[in-house]
Wavefront OBJ file of the C-alpha trace (Angstrom):
o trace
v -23.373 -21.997 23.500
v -25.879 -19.258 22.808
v -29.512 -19.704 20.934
v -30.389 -17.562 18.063
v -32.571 -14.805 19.060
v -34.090 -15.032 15.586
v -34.996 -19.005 14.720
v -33.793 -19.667 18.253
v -31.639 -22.793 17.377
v -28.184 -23.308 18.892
v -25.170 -21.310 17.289
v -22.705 -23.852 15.677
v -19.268 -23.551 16.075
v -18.591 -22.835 12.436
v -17.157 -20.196 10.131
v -17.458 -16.576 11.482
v -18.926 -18.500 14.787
v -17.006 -15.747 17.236
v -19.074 -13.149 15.808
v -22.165 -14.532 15.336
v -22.574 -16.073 18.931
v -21.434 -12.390 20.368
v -24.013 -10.856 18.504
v -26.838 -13.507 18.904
v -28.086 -14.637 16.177
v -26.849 -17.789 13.895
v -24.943 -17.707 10.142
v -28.529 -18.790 8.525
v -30.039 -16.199 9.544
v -27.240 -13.602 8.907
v -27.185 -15.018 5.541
v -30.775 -14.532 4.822
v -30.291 -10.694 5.326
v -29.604 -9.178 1.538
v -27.026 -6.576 1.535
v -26.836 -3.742 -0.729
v -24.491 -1.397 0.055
v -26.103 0.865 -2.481
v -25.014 4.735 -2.471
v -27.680 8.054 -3.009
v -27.932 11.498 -3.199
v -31.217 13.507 -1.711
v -30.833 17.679 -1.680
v -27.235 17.289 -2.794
v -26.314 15.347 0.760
v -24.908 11.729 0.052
v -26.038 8.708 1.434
v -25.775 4.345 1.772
v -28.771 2.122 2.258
v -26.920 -1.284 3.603
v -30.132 -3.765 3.244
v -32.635 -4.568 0.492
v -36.142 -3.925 2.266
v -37.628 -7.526 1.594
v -39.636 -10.085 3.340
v -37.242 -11.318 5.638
v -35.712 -7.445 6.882
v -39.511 -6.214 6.847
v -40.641 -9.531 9.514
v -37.387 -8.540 11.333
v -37.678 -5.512 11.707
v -41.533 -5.979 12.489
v -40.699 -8.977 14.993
v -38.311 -6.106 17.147
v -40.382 -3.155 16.543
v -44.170 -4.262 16.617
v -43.903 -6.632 18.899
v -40.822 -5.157 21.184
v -38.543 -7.775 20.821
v -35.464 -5.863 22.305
v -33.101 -8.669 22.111
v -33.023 -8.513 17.857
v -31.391 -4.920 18.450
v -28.146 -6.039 17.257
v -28.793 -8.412 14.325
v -29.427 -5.399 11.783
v -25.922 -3.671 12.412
v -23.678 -5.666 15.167
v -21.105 -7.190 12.949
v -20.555 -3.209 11.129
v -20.247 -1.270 14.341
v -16.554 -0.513 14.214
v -16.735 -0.284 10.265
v -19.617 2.446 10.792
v -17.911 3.528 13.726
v -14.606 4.595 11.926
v -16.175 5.981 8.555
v -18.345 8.302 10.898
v -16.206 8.691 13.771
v -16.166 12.587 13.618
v -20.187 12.346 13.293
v -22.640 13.081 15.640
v -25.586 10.729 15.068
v -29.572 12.287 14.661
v -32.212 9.847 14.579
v -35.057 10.053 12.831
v -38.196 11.233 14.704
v -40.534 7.757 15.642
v -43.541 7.145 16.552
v -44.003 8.930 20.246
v -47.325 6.296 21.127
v -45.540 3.482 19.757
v -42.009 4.636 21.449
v -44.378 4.498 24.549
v -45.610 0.905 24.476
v -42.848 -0.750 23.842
v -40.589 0.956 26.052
v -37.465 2.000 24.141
v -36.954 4.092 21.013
v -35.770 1.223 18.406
v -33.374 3.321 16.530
v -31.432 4.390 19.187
v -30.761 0.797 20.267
v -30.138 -0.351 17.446
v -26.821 2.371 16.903
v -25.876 2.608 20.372
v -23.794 -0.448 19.635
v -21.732 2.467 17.380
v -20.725 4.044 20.299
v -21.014 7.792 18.606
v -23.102 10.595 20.194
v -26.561 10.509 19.622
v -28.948 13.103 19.648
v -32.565 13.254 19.736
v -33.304 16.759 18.186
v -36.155 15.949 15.873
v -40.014 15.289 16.400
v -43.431 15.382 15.337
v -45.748 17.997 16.174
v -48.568 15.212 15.752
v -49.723 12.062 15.342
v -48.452 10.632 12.024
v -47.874 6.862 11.215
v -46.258 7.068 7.744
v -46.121 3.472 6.813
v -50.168 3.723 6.374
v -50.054 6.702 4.382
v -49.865 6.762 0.283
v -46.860 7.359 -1.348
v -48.138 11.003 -2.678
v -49.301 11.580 1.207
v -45.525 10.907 2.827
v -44.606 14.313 1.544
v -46.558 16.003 4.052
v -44.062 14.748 6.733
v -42.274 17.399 6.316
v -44.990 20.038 7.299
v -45.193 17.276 10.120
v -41.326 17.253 11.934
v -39.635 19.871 13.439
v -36.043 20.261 14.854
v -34.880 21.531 17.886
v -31.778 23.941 17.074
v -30.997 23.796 20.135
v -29.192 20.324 20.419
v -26.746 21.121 17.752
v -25.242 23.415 18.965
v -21.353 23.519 18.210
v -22.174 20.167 16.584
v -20.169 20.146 12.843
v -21.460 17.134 11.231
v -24.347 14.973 11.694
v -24.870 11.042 10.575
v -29.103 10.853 9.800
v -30.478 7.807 10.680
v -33.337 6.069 9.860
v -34.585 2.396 9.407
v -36.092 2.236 6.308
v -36.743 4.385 3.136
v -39.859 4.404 0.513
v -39.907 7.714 -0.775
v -37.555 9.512 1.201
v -39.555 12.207 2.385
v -38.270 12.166 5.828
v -34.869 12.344 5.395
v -35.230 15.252 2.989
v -37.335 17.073 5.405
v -34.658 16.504 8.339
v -31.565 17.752 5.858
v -33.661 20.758 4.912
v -34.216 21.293 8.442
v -30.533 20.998 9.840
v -28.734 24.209 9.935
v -26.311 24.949 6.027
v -23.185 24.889 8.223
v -23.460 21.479 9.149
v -21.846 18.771 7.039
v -24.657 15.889 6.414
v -24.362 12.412 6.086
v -26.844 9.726 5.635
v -27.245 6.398 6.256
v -30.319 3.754 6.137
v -30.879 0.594 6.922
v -33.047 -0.752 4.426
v -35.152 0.384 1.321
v -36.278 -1.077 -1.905
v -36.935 2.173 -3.893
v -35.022 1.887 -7.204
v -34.196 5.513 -7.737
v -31.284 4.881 -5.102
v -29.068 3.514 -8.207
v -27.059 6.903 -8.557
v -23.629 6.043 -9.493
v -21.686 8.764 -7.952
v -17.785 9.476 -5.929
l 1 2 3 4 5 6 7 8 9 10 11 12 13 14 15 16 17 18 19 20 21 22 23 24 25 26 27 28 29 30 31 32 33 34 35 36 37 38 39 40 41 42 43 44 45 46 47 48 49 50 51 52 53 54 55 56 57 58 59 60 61 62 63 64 65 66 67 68 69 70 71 72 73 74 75 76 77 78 79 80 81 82 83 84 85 86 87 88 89 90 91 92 93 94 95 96 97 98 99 100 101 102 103 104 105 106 107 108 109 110 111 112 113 114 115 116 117 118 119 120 121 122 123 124 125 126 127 128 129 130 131 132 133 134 135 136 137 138 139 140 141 142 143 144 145 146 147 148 149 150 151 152 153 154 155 156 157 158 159 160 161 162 163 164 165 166 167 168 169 170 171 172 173 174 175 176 177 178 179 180 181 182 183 184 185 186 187 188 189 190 191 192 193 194 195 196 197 198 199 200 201 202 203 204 205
């Protein structure tokens, strides 16, 4: 039987056991991440966030990222791959730009492992034309990303519609800077792991 990758105790063969030991991780820790499932709207393109951004997603997500855990890859989206799979399948996915020192050190751009378990095309067409580490900036400073990333045409070409990625949302300054940024033509979707910013409550078909 496989070990948790998260508390690193033995998966039980229990409810919902099959998918749990596949992906690695145990049902008590599965349980402890909060769904929300919560719909948005930024620049008129629509959007889901699928994961409150609490205590438990942000030492997750720090345990994977800042210390390059590569094993927790699949605990943030490996029992919805076919569900995001089929709702996007006519998607191309574009991840949001990272850190290019960080990407560095730990080997392996954590986005893109995290939804290559989607099996859709992925491209890497955005960037940052310097060094910017958001998460230490002040909300009122974030908005300066987008005089920050830039897009490279280039890779989206003949591409129709694009899934935007990214792991987490404050104030959404990012993702509006890549939608403003992606060619009209081009139907946009987004889709984020986790955030905790109320203004997401827009009730909306």
């Amino acid at each position: 039987m496989n070990k948790c990758v998260l508390c690193d105790k033995t998966i039980e063969d229990n409810f919902s056991s099959l998918f749990l030991e596949k992906n690695s991780f145990c049902y008590k820790c599965f349980a402890k991440f909060k769904r929300r499932e919560e719909k948005f709207e930024i620049d008129g393109v629509k959007g889901i966030v699928l994961y409150w951004y609490d205590e438990f997603f942000k030492d997750v997500l720090y345990q994977y990222k800042g210390c390059y855990d590569y094993l927790l890859k699949d605990v943030f989206l490996g029992y919805l791959y076919e569900d995001i799979k089929r709702k996007y399948r006519k998607y191309v996915i574009v991840l949001a730009p990272s850190n290019e020192n960080e990407e560095e050190k730990r080997g392996f751009n954590h986005l893109e492992n995290i939804f290559l378990g989607v099996r859709l095309p992925i491209v890497k067409c955005f960037s940052k034309n310097k060094k910017w580490k958001q998460s230490s900036k002040k909300i009122e400073e974030r908005k300066e990303v987008q005089n920050i990333i830039k897009i490279d045409k280039t890779l989206l070409n003949g591409v129709k519609k694009v899934l935007i990625v990214d792991d987490v949302m404050t104030s959404g300054s990012t993702i509006k800077a890549m939608i403003r940024q992606i060619p009209s033509n081009i139907d946009k979707k987004v889709l984020v792991l986790a955030s905790n910013c109320r203004f997401l409550a827009n009730d909306f078909n």
